[in-house]
C-alpha positions as CSV (number, residue, x, y, z in Angstrom):
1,X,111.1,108.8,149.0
2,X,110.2,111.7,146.2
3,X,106.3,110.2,146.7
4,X,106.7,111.1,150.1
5,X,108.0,114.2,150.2
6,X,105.5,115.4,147.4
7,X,102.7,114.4,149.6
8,X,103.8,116.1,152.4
9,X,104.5,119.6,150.3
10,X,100.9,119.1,149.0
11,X,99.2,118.8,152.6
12,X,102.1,121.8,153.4
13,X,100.3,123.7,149.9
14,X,96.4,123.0,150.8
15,X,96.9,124.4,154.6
16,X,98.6,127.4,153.4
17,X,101.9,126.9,155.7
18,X,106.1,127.4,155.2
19,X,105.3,128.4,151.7
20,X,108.2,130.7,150.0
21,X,106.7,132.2,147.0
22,X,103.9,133.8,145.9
23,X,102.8,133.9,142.0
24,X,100.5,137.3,141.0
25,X,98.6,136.5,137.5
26,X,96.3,139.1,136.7
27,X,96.1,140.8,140.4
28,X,95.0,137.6,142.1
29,X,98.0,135.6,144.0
30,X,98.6,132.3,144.6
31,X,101.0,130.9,147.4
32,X,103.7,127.8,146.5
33,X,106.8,126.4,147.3
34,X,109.8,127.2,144.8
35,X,110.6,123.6,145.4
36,X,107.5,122.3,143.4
37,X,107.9,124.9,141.0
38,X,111.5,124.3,140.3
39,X,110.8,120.0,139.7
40,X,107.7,121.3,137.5
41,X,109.7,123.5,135.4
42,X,112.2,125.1,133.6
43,X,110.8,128.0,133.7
44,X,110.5,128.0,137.1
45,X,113.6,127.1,138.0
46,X,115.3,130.0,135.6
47,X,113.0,132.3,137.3
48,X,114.0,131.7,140.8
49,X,117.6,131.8,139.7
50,X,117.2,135.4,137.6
51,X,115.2,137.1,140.6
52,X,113.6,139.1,138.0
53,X,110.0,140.3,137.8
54,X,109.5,140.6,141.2
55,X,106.8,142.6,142.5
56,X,108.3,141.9,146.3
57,X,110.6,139.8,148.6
58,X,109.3,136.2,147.3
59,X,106.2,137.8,144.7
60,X,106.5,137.1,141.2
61,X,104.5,138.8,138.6
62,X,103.3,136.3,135.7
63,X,102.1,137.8,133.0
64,X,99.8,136.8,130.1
65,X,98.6,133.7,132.3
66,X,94.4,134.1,133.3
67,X,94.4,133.2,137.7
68,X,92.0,130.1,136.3
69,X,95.4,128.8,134.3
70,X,97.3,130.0,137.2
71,X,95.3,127.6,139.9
72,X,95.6,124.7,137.5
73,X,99.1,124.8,136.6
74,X,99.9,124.8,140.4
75,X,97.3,122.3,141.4
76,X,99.3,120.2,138.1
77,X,103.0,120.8,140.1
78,X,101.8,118.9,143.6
79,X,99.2,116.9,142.5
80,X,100.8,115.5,138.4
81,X,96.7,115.7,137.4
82,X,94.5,118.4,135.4
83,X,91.2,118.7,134.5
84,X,91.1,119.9,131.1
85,X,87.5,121.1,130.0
86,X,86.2,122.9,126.6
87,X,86.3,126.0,128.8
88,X,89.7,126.1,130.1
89,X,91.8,124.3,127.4
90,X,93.1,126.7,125.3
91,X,93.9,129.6,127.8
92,X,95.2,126.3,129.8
93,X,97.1,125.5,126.8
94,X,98.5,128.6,126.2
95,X,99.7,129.2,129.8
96,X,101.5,125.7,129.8
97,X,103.3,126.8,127.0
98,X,104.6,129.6,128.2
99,X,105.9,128.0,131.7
100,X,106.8,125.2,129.9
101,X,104.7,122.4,131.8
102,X,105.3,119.8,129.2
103,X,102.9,117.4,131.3
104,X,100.3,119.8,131.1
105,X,100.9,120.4,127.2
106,X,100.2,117.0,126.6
107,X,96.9,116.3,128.6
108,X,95.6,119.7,126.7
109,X,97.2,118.1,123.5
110,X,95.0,114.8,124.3
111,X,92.1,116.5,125.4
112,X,91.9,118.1,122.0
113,X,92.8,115.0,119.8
114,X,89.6,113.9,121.8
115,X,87.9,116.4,120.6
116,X,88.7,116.4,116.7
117,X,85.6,117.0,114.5
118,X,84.9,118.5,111.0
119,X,83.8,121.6,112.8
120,X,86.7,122.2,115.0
121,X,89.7,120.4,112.9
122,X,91.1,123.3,111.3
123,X,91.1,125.4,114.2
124,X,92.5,122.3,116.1
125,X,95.7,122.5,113.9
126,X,96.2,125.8,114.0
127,X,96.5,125.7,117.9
128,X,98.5,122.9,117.3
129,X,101.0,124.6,115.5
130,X,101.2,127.5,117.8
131,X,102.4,125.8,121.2
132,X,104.1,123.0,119.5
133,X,102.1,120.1,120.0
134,X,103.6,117.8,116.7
135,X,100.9,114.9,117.4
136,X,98.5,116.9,117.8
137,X,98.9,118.8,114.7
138,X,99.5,115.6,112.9
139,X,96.3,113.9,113.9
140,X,94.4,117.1,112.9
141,X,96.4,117.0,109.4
142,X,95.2,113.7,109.1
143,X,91.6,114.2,110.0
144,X,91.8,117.1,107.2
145,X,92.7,115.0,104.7
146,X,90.8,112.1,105.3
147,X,87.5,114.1,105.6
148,X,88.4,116.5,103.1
149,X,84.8,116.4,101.7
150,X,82.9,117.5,104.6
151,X,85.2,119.4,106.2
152,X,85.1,121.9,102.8
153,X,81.9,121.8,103.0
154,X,80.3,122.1,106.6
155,X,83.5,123.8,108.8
156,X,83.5,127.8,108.7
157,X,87.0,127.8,110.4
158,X,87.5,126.0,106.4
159,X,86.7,129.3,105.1
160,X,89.6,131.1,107.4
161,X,92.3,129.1,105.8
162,X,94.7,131.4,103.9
163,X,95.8,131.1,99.8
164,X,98.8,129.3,100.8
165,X,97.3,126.9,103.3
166,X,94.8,125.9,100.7
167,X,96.8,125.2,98.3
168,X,98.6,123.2,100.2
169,X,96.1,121.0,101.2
170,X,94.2,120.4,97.7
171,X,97.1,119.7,95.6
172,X,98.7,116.4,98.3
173,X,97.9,113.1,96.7
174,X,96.5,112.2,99.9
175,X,93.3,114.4,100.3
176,X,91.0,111.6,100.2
177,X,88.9,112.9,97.7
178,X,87.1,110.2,95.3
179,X,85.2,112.5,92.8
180,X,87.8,116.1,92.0
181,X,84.4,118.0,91.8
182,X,84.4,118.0,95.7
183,X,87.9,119.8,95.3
184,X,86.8,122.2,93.0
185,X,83.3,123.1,94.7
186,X,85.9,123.3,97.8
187,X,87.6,126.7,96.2
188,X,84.2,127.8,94.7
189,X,83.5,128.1,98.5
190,X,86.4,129.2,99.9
191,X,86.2,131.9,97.3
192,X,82.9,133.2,97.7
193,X,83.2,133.9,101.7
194,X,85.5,137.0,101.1
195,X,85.0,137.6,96.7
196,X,86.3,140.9,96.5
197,X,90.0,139.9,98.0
198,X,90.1,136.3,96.6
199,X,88.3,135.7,92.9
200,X,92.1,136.9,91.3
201,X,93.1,133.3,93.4
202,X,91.3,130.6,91.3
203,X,94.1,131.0,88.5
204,X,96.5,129.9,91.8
205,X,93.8,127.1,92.6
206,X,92.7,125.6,89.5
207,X,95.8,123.7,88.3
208,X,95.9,121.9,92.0
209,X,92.6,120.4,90.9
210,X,93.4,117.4,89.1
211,X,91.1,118.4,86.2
212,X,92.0,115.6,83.9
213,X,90.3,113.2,86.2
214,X,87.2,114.7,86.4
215,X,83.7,113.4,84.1
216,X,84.2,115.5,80.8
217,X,80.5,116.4,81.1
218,X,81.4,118.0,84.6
219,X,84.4,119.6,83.2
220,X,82.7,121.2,80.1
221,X,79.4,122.7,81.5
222,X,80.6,123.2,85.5
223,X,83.8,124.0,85.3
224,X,84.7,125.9,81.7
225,X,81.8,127.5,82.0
226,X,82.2,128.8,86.2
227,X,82.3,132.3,85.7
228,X,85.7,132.8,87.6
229,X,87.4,130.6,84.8
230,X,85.9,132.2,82.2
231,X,87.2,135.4,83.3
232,X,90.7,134.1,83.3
233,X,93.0,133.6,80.9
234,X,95.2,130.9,83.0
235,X,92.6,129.3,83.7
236,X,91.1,128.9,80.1
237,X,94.8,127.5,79.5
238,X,94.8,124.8,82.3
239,X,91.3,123.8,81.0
240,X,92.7,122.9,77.6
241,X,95.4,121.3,79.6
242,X,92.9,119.0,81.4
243,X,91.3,118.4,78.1
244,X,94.2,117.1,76.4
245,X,95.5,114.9,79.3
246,X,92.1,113.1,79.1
247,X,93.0,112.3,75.6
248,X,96.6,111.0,76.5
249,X,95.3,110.0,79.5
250,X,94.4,106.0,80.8
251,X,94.4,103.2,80.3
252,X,98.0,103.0,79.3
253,X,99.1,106.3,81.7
254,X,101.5,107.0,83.4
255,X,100.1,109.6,85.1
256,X,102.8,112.2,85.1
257,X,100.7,115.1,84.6
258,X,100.0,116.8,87.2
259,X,96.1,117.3,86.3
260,X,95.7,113.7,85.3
261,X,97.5,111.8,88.4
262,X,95.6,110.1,90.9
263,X,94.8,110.9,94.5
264,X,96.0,108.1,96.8
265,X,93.5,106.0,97.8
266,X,92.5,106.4,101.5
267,X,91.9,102.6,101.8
268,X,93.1,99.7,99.8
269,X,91.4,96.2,98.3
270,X,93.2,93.5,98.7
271,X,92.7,90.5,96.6
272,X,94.2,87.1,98.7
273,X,94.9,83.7,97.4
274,X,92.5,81.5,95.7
275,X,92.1,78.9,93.1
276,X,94.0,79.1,89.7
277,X,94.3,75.6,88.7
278,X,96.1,75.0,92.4
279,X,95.9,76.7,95.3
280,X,97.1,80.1,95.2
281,X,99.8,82.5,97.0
282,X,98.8,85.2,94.5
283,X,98.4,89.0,96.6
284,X,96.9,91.4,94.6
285,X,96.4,95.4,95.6
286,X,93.2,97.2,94.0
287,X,94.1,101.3,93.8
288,X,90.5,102.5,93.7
289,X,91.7,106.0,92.3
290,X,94.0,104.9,90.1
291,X,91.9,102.0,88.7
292,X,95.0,100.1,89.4
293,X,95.8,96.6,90.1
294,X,99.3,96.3,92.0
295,X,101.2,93.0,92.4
296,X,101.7,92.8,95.9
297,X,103.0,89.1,96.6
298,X,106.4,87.8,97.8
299,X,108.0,85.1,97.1
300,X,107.2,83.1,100.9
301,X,103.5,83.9,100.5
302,X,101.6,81.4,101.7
303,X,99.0,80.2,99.5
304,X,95.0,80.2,100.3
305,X,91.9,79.3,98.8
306,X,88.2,79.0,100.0
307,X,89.7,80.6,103.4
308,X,87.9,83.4,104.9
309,X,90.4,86.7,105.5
310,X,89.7,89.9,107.8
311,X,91.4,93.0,108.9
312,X,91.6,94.1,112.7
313,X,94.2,96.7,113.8
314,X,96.6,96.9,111.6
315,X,97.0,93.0,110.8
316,X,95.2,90.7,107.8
317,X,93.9,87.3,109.1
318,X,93.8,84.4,107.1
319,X,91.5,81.8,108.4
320,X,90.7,78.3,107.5
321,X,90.3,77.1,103.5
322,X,92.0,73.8,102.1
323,X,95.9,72.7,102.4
324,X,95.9,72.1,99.4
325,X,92.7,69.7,99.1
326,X,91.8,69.1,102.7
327,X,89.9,71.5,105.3
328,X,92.4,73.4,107.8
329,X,92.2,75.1,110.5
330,X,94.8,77.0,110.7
331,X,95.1,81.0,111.1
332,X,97.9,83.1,110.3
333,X,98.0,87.4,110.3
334,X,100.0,89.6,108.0
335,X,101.7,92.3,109.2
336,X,101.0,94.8,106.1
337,X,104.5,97.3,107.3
338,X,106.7,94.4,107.5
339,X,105.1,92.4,105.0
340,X,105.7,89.5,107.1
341,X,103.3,86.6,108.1
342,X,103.2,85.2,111.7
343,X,101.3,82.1,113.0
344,X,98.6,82.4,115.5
345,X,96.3,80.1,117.1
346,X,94.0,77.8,115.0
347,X,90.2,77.0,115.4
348,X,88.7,74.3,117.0
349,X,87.6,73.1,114.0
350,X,88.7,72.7,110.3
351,X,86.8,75.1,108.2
352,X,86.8,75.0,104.1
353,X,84.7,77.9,102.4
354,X,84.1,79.7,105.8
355,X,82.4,82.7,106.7
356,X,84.4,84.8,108.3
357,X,84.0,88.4,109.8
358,X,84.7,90.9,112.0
359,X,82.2,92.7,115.1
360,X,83.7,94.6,118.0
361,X,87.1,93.4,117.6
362,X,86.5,90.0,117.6
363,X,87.0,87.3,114.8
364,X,83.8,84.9,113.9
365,X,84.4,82.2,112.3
366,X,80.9,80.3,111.3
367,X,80.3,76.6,108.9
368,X,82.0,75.9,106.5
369,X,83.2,71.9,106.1
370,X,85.9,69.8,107.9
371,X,86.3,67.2,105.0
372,X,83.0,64.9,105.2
373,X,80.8,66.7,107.4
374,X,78.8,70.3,106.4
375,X,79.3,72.6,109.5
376,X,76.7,74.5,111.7
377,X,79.1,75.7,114.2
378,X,80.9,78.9,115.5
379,X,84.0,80.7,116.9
380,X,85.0,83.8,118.1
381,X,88.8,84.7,118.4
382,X,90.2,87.1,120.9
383,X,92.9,88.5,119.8
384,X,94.1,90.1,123.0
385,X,94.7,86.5,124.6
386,X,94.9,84.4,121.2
387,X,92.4,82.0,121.6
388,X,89.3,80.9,120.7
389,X,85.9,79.7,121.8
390,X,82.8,78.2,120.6
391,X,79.5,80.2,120.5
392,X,75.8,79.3,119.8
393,X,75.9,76.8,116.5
394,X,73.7,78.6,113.3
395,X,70.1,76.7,112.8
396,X,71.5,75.2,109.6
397,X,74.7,73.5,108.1
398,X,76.7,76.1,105.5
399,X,79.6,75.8,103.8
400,X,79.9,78.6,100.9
401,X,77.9,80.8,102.8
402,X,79.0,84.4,103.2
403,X,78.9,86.6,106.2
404,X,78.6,90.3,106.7
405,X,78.0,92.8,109.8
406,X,74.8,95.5,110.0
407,X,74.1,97.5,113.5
408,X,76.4,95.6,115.7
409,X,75.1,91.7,114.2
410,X,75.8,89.4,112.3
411,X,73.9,87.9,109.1
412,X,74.9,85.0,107.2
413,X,73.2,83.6,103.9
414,X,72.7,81.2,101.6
415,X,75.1,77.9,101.1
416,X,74.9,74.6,101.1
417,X,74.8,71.4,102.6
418,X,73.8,67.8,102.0
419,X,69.9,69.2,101.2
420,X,71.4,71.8,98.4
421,X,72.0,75.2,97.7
422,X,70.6,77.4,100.7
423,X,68.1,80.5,100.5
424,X,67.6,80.8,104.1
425,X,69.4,83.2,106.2
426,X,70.1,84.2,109.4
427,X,71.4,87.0,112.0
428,X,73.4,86.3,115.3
429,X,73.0,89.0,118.5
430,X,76.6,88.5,120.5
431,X,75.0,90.3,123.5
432,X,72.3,87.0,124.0
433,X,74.6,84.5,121.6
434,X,71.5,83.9,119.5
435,X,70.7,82.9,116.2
436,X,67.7,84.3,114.5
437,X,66.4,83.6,111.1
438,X,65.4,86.3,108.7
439,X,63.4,86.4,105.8
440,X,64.8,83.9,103.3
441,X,66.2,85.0,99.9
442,X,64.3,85.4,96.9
443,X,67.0,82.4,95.1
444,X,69.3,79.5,96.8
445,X,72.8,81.1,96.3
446,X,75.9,78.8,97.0
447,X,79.1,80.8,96.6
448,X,77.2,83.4,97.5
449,X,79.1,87.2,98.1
450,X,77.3,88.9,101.2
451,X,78.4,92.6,102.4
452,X,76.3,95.4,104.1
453,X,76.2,98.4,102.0
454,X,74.2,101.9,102.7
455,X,72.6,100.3,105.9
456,X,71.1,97.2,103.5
457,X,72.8,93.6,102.9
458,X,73.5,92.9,99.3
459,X,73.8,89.3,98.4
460,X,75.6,89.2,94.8
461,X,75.5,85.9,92.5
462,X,76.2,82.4,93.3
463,X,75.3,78.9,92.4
464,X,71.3,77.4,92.9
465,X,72.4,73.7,92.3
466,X,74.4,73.6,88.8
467,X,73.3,77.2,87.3
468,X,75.4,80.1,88.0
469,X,73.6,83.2,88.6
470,X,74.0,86.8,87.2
471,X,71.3,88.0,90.2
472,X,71.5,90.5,92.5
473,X,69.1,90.9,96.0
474,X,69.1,93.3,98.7
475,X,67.9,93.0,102.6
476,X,66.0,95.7,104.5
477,X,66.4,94.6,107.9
478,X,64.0,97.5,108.8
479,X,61.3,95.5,107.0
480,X,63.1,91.9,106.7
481,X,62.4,92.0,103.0
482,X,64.7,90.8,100.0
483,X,64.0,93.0,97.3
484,X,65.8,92.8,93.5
485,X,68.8,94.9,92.6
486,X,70.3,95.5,89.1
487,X,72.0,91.8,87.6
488,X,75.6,91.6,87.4
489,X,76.9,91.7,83.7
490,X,77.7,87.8,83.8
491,X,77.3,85.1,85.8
492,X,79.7,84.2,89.3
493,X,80.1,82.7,92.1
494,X,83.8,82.2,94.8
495,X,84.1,86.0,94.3
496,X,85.7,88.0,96.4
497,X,83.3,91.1,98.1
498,X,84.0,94.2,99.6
499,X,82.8,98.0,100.0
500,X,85.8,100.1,99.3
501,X,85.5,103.8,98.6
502,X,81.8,103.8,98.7
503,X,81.3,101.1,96.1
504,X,80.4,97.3,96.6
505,X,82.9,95.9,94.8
506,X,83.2,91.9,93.3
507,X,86.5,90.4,92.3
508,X,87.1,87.6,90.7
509,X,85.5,83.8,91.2
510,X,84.1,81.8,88.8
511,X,82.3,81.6,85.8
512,X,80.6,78.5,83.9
513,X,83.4,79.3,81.4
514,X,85.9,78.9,84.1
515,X,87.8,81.5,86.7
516,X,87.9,85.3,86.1
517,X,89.8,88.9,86.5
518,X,86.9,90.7,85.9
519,X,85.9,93.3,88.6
520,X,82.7,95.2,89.3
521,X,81.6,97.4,90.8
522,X,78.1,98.9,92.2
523,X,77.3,102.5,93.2
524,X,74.1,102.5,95.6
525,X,73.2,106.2,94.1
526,X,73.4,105.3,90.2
527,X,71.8,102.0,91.0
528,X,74.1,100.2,88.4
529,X,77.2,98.3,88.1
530,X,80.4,99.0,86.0
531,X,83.5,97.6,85.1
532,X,86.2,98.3,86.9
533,X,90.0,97.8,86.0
534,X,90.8,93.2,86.0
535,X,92.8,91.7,88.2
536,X,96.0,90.3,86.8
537,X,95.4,86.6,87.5
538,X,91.8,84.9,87.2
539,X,90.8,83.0,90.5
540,X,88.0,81.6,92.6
541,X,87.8,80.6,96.1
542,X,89.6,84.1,97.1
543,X,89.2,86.7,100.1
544,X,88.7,90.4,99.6
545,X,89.7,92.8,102.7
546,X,89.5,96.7,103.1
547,X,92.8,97.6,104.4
548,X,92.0,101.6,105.7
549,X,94.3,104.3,106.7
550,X,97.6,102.2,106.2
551,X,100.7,104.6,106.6
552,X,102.7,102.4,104.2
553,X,100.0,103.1,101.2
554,X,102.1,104.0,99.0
555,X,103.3,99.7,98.7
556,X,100.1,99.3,97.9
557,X,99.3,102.0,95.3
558,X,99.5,102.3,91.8
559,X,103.0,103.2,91.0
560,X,104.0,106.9,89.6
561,X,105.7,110.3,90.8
562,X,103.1,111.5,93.6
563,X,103.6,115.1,96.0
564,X,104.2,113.7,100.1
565,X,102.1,115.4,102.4
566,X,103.3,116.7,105.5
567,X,101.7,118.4,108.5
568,X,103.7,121.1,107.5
569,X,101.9,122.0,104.6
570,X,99.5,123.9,106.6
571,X,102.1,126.3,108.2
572,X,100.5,129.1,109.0
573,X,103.7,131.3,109.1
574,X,104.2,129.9,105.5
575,X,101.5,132.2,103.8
576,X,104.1,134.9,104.6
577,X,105.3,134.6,101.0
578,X,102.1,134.5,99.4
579,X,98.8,136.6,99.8
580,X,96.4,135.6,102.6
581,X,92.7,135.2,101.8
């Protein structure tokens, strides 16, 4: 009945006839019926009531509303749609607020959530905060924090921030910030846009660095010697601060100094199942910044090992690997909130050491072995109906085989089956559900760890027949060439294998001398590997998933007093108690 009536008003509205009231916004007017109004809004409706600001019998001034904002908003009370454009959105905005359209607040709100970029996020909140959009302003606190980096560096509305809304921002443990220089070349620049106001502000700004974290070398000739710090006598103070938490500092720390504790990390390692000497239930969480391994497991964890595990939104899927000593096909996610596991559908086929992966939110599942048979085979799991289906079989048999994604395909390498360990590889198109093999690698790898890092796929030790190999080898796909990268420090193979915080990372797996906690990991711009922080329990046959953006991080983090952030910490009426830039 409401439907109809609204329709019938809006034919009433388009033809110009029985309206009642008439709307003047900057000299132009705009005919209505207080009706509409009144259902659209409060404002209306106490309006109507008060009789004030009336120019005439029926004519209402509006003031502070442009007659663009004017036609939309009434268009918005017959017909519940907007068109929200880069033109009109904030003066849109802006008049919605003020006639309290709350429908209209939100599509302006979504439009510019749409719209967030490094460029525009600062302004973005700022707005946000003004007409009282709180998921708005959240989502562009987020995107400030995650892309801390490049938003200091490339955004101009950066530079507008006041004192109070930087500091804010630089001292939350979760700017995602994985080297402190960035923070500290963030002030340098924030600085320099307005000197003369704001160089008495890098005493304020310094001790939100956490200086104590930074390389020594970078901290004795960039940062003592910054001209700024020199200058001042606090600052000269926090430096020997910083200098003496590095000496207290890790590995033992606790991290309660303030220039010493670790950022949280923006996305998490996680370290699942495996083989100890049986299978394993072990979940272990890797803190990138903190260089922290936390123990993550419950008591009903279910154990894993030579399973394949991937994350897709929000959940952890475990797929496939040995119960205990025979292939299974079973599936099961992890809810990472709720910490809870729940059973979804299994594959077609029992799978031990599968290659598993993600591409456009579907799961593939590809070889592996079913008991007495090497697999060539495929899956793909939906996850929106829970089920799975069979796609074009590989050229070759693989089991221990490992699987990564580049440009929106697939490549798989190395292996084994009844011939031997595997040097061939190949890439799988899901728009013509073809296999394609590439150039072969320079050395069978069996146990093989594959990932694509910095637009290349790195495949990382393994077995050729009975040697384990220390060797690393990296695929152009521009030029389908394998070229060498630098060699592990030792030996492995059944490692877990992941890119996490810019790094290509290897956990675990085993050695000739048995299983291992070691970590490494390799940084593309150094060209060399390093030895990150062990594991707590050595283990082969594990899976390794990146876990980003998970609001319960701090479960997952290395332990230790660390400052919340809010959205709030970018009030802008909060500077009121400090100076502004």
């Amino acid at each position: 009945m409401m439907t109809l009536l609204f329709n019938i008003f809006k034919k009433l509205w388009l033809v110009g006839a029985l309206c009642d009231v008439v709307l003047v916004a900057d000299g132009v007017k705009f005919k209505a019926h207080k009706i509409i109004l009144r259902a659209c809004s409060p404002y209306f409706r106490a309006l109507f009531a008060s009789r004030r600001n009336i120019k005439r019998k029926d004519e209402y001034m509006i003031p502070d509303v442009s007659p663009e904002a004017m036609r939309l908003v009434i268009e918005y009370a017959y017909t519940h749609y907007v068109l929200v454009t880069v033109d009109n959105v904030e003066s849109l905005l802006a008049a919605a607020d003020q006639l309290n359209i709350p429908g209209v607040v939100q599509c302006c709100s979504d439009f510019l959530m749409d719209q967030l970029c490094l460029e525009n996020c600062v302004g973005i909140y700022s707005i946000a905060y003004i007409y009282f959009c709180p998921e708005l302003r959240q989502a562009a606190f987020i995107f400030i924090m995650q892309n801390f980096k490049e938003v200091a560096s490339t955004s101009e509305e950066f530079l507008e921030l006041t004192l109070h809304q930087l500091s804010d921002i630089i001292e939350k443990d979760e700017l995602n910030v994985r080297d402190e220089d960035v923070v500290f070349e963030a002030i340098l620049r924030w600085i320099m846009h307005e000197p003369a106001t704001r160089k008495a502000h890098i005493s304020v700004l310094l001790p939100k660095v956490r200086l104590a974290r930074m390389k020594a070398d970078y901290l004795m000739k960039t940062v003592k010697n910054n001209g700024l710090v020199k200058a001042s006598a606090e600052c000269r103070l926090i430096i020997s601060e910083a200098l003496k938490a590095m000496c207290d500092g890790p590995p033992n720390s606790d991290f309660q100094s303030p220039l010493l504790r670790p950022r949280l990390p923006y996305e998490i390692l996680l370290a699942i199942g495996g083989w100890t000497d049986h299978q394993s239930n072990k979940i272990e969480a890797y803190d990138t910044r903190a260089d922290r391994w936390v123990d993550v497991t419950q008591p009903s964890e279910i154990p894993w090992a030579y399973h394949g595990a991937v994350y897709l939104k929000g959940f952890v899927y475990c797929i496939g690997g040995s119960e205990p000593i025979l292939s299974s096909s079973r599936m099961q996610k992890f809810d990472l909130i709720a910490r809870t596991w729940h059973q979804v559908a299994p594959m077609h086929s029992c799978r031990s050491s599968v290659s598993v992966i993600v591409l456009s939110d579907f799961i593939y599942a590809m070889g592996g072995c079913d008991g007495p048979t090497d697999l060539s085979t495929a899956e793909r799991y939906n996850p929106e109906t829970n089920t799975w289906s069979f796609i074009q079989p590989m050229n070759q048999p693989r089991m221990a085989a490992s699987a990564t994604t580049l440009n929106g395909k697939i490549y798989i390498c190395g292996g084994c089956n009844r011939t031997g360990s595997l040097s061939s590889a190949e890439c799988y198109d899901p728009v013509t559900d073809g296999w394609t093999m590439i150039c072969p690698m320079t050395s069978p790898r069996c146990g093989v760890g594959v990932a694509a890092y910095k637009g290349k796929i790195y495949a990382v030790g393994g077995l050729n027949k009975s040697v384990c190999l220390q060797t690393v080898e990296a695929y152009d796909p521009v030029t389908n060439q394998w070229h060498a990268v630098a060699l592990l420090s030792a030996p492995c193979a059944y490692f877990g294998i992941e890119v996490v915080d810019d790094l290509l990372v290897v956990v675990g797996g085993g050695y000739s001398s048995g299983n291992t906690t070691r970590v490494e990991c390799f940084d593309a711009e150094t060209g060399s590997w390093y030895h990150a922080q062990d594991m707590g329990t050595s283990r082969r046959g594990l899976s390794c998933v990146v876990v980003p953006a998970l609001p319960s991080i701090r479960q997952y983090a290395a332990p230790g007093e660390r400052l919340m952030a809010t959205p709030e910490a970018l009030h802008p009426l909060a500077s009121s108690t400090m100076p502004s830039g």
